[in-house]
DRENZAZA-837411 format. One record per residue: x, y, z negated of N, C-alpha, C in turn; residue in one letter. Coordinates in steps of 0.1 Angstrom, whole numbers. Layout:
<atoms>
   n.east   n.north    n.up   ca.east   ca.north   ca.up   c.east   c.north    c.up   milum
        X         Y       Z         X          Y       Z        X         Y       Z       A
...
</atoms>
This chain:
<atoms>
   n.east   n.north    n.up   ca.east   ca.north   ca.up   c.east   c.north    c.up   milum
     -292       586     114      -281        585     124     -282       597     133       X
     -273       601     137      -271        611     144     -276       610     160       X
     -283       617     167      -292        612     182     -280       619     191       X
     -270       632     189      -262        639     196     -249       647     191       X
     -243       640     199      -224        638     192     -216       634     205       X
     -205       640     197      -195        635     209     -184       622     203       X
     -180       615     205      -173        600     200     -162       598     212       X
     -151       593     205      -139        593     210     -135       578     206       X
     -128       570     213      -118        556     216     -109       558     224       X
      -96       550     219       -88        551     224      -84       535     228       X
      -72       533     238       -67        521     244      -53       524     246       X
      -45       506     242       -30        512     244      -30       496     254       X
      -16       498     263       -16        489     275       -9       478     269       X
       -8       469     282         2        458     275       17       457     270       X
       23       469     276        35        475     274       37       484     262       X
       24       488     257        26        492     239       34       486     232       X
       47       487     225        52        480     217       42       472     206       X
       34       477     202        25        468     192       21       458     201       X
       12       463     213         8        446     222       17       437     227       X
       29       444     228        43        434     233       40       427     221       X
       38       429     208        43        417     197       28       407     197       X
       17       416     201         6        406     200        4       397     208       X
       10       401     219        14        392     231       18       378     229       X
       34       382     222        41        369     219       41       367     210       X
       30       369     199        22        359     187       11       351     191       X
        7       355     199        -1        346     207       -1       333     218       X
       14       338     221        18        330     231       26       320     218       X
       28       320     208        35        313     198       21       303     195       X
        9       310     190         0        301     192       -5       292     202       X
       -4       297     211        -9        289     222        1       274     227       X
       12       279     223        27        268     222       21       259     214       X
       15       260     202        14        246     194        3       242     195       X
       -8       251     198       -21        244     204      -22       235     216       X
      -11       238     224       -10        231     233       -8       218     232       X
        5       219     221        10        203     220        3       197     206       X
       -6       205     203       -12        197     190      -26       209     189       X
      -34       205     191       -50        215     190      -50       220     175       X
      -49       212     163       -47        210     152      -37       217     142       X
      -32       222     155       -15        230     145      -23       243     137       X
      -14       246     130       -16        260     123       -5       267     126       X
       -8       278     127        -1        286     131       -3       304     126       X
        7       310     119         3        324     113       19       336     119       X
       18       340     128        31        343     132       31       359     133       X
       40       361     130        39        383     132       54       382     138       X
       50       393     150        63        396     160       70       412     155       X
       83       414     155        88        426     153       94       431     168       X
       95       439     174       102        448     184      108       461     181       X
      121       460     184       128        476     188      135       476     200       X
      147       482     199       153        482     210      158       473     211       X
      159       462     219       167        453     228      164       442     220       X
      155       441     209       154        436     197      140       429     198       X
      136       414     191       124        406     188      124       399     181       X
      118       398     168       121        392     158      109       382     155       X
      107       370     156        96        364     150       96       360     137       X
       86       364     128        84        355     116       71       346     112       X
       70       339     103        56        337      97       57       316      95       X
       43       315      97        46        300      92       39       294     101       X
       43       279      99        33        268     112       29       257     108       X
       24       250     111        22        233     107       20       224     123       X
       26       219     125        22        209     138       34       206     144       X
       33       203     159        47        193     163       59       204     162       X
       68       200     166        83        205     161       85       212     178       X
       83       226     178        90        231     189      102       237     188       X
      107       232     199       123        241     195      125       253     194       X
      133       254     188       137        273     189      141       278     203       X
      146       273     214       150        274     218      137       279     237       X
      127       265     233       119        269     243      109       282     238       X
      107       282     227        98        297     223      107       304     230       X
      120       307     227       131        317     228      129       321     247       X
      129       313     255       124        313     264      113       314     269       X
      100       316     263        86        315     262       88       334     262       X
       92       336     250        90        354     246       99       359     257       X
      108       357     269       116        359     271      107       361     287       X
       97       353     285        85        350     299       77       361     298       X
       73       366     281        62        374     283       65       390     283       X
       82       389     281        83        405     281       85       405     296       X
       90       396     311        93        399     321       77       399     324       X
       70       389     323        55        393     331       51       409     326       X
       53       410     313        47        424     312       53       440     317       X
       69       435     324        77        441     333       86       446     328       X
       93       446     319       102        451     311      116       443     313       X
      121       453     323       137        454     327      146       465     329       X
      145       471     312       152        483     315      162       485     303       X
      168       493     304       183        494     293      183       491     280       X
      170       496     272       171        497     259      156       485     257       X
      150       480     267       145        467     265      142       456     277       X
      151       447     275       149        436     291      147       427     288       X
      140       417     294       136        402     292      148       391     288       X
      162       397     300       173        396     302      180       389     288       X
      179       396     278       186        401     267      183       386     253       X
      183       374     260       180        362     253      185       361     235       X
      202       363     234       204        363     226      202       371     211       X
      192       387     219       185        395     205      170       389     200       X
      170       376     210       153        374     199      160       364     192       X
      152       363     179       152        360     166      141       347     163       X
      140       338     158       130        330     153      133       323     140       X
      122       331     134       123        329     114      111       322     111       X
      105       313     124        91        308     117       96       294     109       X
       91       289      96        89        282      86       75       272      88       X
       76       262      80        63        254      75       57       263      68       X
       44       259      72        32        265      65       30       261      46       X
       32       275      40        23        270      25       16       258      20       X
       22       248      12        17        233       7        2       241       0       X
       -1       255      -4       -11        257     -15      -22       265      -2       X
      -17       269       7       -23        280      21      -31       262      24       X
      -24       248      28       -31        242      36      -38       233      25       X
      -35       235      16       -47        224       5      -61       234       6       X
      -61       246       6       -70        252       6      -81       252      22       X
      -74       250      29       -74        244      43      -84       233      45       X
      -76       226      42       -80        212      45      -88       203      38       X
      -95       207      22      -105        206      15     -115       212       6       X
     -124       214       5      -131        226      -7     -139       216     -14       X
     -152       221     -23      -161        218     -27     -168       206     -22       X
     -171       210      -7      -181        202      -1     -174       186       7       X
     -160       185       3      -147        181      12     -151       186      29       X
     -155       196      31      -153        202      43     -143       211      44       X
     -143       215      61      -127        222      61     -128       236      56       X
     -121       243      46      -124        256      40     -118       268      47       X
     -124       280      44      -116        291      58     -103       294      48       X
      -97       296      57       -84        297      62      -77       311      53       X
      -86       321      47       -86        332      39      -97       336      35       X
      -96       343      19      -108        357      20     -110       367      31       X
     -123       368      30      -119        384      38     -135       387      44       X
     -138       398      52      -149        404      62     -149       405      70       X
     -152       397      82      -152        399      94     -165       410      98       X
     -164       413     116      -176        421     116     -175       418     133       X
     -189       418     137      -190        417     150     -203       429     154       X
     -202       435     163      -212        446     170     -210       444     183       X
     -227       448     190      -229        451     204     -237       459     207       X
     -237       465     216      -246        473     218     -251       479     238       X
     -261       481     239      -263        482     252     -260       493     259       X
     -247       498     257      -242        512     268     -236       511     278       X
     -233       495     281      -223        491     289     -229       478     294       X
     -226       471     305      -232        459     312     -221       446     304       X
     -215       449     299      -206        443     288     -212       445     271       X
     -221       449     273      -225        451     256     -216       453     245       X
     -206       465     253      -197        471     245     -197       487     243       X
     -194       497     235      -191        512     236     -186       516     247       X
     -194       524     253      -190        533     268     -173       539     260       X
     -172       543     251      -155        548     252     -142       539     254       X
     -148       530     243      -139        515     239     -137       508     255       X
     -150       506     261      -150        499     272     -140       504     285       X
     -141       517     286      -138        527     297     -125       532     298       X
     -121       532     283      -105        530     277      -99       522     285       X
     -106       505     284       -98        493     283      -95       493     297       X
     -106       498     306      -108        494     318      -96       505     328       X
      -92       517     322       -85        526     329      -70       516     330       X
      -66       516     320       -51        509     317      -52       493     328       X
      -64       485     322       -64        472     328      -57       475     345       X
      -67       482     351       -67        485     367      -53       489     368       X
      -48       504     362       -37        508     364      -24       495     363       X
      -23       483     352       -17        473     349      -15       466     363       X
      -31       464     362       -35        455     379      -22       457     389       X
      -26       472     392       -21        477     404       -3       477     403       X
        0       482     390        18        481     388       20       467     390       X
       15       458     386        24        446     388       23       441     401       X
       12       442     408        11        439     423       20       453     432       X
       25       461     427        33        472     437       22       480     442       X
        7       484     437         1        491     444        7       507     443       X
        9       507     426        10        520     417       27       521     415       X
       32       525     423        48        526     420       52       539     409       X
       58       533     404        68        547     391       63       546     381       X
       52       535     382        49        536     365       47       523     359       X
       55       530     348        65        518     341       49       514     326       X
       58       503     319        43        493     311       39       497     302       X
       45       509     299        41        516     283       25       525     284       X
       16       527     279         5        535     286       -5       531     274       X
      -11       547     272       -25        549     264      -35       559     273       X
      -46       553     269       -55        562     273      -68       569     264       X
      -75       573     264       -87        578     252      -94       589     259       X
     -110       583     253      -122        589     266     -130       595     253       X
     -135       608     252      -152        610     250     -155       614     255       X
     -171       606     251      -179        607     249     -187       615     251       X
     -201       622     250      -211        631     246     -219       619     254       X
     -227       619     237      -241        613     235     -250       621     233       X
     -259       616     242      -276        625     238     -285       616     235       X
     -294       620     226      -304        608     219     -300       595     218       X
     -286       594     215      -277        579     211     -280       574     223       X
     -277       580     233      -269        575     246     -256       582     253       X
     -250       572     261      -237        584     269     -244       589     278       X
     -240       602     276      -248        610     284     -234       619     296       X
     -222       619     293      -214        623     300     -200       626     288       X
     -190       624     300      -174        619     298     -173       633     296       X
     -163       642     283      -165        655     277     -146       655     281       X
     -137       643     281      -123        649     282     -119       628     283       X
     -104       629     289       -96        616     296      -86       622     290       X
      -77       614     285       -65        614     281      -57       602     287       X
      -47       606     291       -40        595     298      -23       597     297       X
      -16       584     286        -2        586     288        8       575     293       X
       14       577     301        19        566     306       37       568     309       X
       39       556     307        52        559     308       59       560     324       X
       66       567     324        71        565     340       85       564     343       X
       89       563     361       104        564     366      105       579     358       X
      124       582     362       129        593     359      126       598     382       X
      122       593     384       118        597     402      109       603     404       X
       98       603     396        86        612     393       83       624     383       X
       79       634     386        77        647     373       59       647     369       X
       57       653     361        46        650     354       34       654     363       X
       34       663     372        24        666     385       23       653     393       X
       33       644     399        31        635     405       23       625     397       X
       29       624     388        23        610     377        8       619     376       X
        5       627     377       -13        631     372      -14       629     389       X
       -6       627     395       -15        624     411      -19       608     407       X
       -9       604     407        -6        587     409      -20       582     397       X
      -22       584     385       -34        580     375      -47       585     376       X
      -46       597     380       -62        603     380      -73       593     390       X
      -68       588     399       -79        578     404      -83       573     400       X
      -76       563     388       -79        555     382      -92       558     373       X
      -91       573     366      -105        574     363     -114       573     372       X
     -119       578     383      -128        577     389     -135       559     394       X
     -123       553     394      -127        540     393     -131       531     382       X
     -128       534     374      -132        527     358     -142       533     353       X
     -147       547     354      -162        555     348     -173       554     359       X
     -183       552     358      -197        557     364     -198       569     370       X
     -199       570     381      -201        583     385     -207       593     379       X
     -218       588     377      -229        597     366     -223       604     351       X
     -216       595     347      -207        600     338     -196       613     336       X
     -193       613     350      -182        623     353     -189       637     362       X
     -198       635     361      -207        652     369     -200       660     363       X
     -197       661     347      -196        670     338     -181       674     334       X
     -174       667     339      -161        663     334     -154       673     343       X
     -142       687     338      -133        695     341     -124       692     344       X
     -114       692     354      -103        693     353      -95       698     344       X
      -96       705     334       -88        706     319      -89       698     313       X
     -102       688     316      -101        681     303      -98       671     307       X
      -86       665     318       -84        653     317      -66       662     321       X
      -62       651     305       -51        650     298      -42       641     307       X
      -31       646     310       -21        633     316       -5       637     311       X
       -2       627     300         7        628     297       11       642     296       X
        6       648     281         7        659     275       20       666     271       X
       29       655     269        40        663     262       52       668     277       X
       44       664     289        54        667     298       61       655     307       X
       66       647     295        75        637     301       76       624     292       X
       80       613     296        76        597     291       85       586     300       X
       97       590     296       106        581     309      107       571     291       X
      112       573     285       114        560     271      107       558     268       X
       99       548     269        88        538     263       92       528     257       X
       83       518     254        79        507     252       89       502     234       X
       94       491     234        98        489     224      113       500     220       X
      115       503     232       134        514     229      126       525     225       X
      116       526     231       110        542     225      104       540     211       X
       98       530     206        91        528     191       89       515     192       X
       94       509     180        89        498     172       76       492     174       X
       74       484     172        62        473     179       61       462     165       X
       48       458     165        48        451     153       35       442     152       X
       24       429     153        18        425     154        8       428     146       X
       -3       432     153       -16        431     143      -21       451     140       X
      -12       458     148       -14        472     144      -22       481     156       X
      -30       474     158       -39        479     170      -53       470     167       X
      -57       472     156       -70        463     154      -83       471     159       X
      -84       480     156       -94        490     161      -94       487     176       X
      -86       495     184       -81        487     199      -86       476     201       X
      -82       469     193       -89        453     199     -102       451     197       X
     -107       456     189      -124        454     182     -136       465     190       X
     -139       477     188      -148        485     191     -149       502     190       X
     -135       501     191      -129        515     192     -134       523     184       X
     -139       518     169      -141        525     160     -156       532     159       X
     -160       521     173      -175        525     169     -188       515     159       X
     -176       504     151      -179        496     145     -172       492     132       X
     -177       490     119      -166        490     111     -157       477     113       X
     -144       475     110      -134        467     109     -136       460      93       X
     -131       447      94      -130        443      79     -116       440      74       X
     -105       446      86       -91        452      84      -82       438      87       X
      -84       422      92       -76        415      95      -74       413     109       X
      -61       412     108       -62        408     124      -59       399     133       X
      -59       397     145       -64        383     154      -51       379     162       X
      -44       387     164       -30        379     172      -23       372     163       X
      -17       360     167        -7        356     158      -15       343     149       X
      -27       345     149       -33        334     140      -44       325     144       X
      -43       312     141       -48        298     146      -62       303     146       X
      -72       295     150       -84        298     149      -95       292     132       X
      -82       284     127       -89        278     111      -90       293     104       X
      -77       303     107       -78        318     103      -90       327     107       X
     -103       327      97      -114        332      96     -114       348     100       X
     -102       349     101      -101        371     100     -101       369     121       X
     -101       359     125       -98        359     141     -112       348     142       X
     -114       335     140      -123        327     144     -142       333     141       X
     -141       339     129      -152        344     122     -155       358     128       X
     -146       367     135      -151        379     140     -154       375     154       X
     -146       365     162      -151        358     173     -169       359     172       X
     -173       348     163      -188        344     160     -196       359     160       X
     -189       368     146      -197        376     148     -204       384     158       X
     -192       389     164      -193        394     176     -206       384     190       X
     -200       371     191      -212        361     199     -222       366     192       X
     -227       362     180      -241        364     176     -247       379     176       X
     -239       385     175      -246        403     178     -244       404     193       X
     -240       399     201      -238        398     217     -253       391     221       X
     -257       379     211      -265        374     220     -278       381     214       X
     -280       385     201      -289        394     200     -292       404     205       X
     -285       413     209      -288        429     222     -292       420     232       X
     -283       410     240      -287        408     256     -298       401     250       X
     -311       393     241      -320        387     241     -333       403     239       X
     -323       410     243      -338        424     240     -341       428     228       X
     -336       419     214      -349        425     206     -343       436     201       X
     -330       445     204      -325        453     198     -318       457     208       X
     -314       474     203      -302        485     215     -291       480     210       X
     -286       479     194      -276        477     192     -277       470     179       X
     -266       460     180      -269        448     164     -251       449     158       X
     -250       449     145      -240        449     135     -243       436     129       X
     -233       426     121      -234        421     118     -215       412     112       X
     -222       413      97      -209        410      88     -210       396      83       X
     -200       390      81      -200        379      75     -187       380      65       X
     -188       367      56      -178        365      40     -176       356      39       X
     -163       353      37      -160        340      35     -145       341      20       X
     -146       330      16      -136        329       5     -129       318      11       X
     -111       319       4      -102        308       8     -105       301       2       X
     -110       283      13      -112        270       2     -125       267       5       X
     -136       278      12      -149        273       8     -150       276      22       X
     -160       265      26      -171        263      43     -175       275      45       X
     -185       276      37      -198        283      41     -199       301      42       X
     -201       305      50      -197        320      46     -206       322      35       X
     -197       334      25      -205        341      11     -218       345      13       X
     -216       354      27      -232        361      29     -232       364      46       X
     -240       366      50      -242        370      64     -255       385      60       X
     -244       398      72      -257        408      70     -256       409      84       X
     -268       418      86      -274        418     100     -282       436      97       X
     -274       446     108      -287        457     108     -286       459     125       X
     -298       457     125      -299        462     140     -302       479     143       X
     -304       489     137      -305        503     135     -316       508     142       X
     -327       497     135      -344        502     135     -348       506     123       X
     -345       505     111      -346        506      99     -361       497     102       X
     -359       484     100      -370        476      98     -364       464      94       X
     -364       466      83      -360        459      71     -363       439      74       X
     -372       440      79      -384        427      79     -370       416      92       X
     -372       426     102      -363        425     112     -352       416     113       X
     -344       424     102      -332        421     100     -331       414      93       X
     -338       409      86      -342        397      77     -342       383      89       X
     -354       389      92      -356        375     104     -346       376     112       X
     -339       382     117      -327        378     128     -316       370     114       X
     -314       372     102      -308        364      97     -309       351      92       X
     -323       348      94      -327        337      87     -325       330     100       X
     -327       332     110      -323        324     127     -307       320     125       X
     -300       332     124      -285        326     125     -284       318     114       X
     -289       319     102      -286        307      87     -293       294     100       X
     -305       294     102      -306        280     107     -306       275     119       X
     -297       285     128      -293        278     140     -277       281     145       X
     -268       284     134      -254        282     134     -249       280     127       X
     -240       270     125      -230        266     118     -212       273     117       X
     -212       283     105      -207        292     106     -192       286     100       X
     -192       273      95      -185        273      87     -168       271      99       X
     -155       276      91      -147        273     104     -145       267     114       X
     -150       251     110      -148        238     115     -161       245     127       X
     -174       245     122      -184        249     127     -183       258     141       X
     -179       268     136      -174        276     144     -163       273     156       X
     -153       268     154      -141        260     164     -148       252     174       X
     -160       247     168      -165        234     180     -178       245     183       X
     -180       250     181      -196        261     190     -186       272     199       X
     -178       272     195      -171        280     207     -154       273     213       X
     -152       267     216      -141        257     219     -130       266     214       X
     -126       268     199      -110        274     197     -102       266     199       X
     -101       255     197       -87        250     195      -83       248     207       X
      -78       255     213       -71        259     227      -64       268     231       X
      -55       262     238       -45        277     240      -50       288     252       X
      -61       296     241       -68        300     251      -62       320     247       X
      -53       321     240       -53        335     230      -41       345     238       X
      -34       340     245       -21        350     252      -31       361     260       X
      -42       358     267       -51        366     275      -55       374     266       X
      -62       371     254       -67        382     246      -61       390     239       X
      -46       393     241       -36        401     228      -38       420     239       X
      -47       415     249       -43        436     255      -62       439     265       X
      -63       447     262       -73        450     270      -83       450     260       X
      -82       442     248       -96        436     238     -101       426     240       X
     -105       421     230      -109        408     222     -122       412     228       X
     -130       418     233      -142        419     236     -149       427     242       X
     -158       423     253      -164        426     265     -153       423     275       X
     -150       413     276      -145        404     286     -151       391     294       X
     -146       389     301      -155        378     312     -151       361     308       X
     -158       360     303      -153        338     303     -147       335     310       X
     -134       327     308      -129        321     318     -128       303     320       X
     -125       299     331      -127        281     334     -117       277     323       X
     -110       287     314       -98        277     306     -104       277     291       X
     -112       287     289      -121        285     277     -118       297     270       X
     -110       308     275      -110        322     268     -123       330     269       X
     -123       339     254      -138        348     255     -149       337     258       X
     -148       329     255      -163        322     249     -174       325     244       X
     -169       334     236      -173        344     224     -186       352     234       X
     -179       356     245      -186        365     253     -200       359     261       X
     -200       348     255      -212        343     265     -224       345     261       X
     -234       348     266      -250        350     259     -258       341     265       X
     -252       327     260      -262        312     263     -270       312     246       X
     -271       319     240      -283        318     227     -292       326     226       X
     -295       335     237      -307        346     236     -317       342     229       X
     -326       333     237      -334        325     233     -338       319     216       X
     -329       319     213      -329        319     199     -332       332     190       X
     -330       342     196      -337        351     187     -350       358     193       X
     -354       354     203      -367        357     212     -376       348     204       X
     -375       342     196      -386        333     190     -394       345     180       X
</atoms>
């Protein structure tokens, strides 16, 4: 592995047209979890201009079309969007095409082999942590999330005027001996009023770095190399400026690519859906392995087939090349978790409408909250691999 490099992540805001849709696939979830824990739920959102299209399938109580319709109608105004070519206003262009769930999707569901409950799909989940952050997340991925979040913060409360919900940002890196050693370039785009020119807006955001990085971090850091809104100008954003679509920011959501993906994604789907409930776990158990010390940084894949409990396989590298190691940290998760979906839903409380919070910022290195979101994030199992 390489000891010195430079590594790059990027973050898009809640105003992204792709997170507008992850948003209100989530908030579609959270609708039937509410009135039924039990529902299924698989939903993908479309956005353009003026435009919201829901599709996908469900199983559980009968909500109307009418209060979703009003629900999506909630999360494009909280995310601030009142403007010509996309307004909350605009009731009559959302769309709702969701359907009952697959008779052959829930047999596979609802019994396997063992008559236990089977995951919800094929597929690879992957969970990583690592210690460069007090979040046991990538200094880029983290620092990304954290610039947009604050900036978000501040626009909805009137701190930050002119800037409107659309917004990316992207940090590297320079690592020395596989640590961050200092911030090498900031990229920052945001959408704004037509009241402000691109000088102002690099007034109005540049704080924001200094508050989201470590001082230490930024000794090194030029004024060239912090990017703000490159091409000049960004008055059309959000879904009028580009199409939006659920599930196309998976990187974003996961570890900014400093971890592999096993390519499914987590908005939009119940928690029986193993490509969201199973990378949850992963991620806990490589969370609780770094904060328990015996490792800088832990990877960790799991497999599962449609129909069957039990994951295919569980791997584990902690990047000591000690083979023995990684053996033993797996033989602990085989006998102190229960991986299977059902397993999983009750060791971290999913079935709750706990998922509209997680569609922007990331699925991970976030704070627990009293309603039972980011659970995932807690490191109550240290102890278990300290043995």
């Amino acid at each position: 592995m390489k000891k010195n490099y430079l590594f790059t992540s990027e973050s898009v805001s809640e105003g992204h047209p792709d997170k507008v849709c992850d948003r209100i696939s989530d908030m579609v979830v959270d609708t039937y979890l509410s009135a039924e824990p039990q529902s299924r739920v698989a939903c993908e959102t479309l956005t353009t201009t003026n435009k919201v299209v829901l599709a996908g399938e469900v199983r559980g109580p009968e909500i109307k079309k009418e209060e979703l319709i009003k629900k999506v109608r909630d999360c494009i105004k909280d995310i601030g969007y009142d403007q010509d070519g996309f307004t909350w206003k605009e009731a009559t262009l959302i769309e709702s095409h969701l359907h009952a769930q697959s008779t052959d999707i829930a047999m596979g569901v609802d019994s396997s082999a063992n008559k236990d409950e089977g995951a919800g799909d094929q597929g690879i989940m992957f969970g990583y942590a690592c210690n460069e952050t007090e979040v046991l997340m990538p200094a880029p991925i983290h620092y990304s999330h954290k610039i947009l979040r604050l900036m978000a913060e501040d626009r909805k409360s009137g701190k930050l005027e002119n800037i409107e919900p659309d917004s990316k940002s992207q940090i590297t890196v320079e690592y020395k001996d596989g640590k961050p050693y200092a911030v090498k370039s900031v990229v920052i785009s945001t959408q704004h009023s037509p009241n402000v020119n691109q000088f102002q807006v690099r007034d109005l955001v540049k704080p924001y770095i200094e508050r989201s990085i470590p001082k230490e971090l930024l000794n090194l850091l030029d004024e060239k190399d912090i990017y703000v809104n490159p091409t000049g100008n960004f008055v059309i954003g959000g879904p009028d400026g580009d199409s939006g679509l659920t599930g196309r920011k998976i990187i974003v959501d996961t570890y900014g690519g400093a971890a592999p993906h096993g390519g499914g994604a987590f908005s939009g789907k119940d928690p029986t859906k193993v490509d969201r409930s199973a990378a949850y776990a992963a991620r806990y158990l490589a969370k609780n392995v770094v904060a328990s010390k015996v490792a800088d940084k832990c990877l960790i894949q799991l497999a599962y087939a449609i129909g069957v409990s039990k994951p295919l396989s569980i791997y584990v590298d902690l990047f000591d090349n000690d083979d023995e190691k990684n053996k033993h940290i797996e033989k602990l998760i085989r006998e102190n978790f229960d991986l299977s979906p059902r397993g999983i839903r009750e060791m971290l409380g999913l079935n709750k409408p706990i998922y509209e919070v997680t569609s922007s910022y990331g699925h991970f290195g976030r704070i627990p909250d009293k309603k039972g979101s980011f659970s995932w994030e807690k490191t109550d199992k240290t102890n278990i691999f300290n043995k």
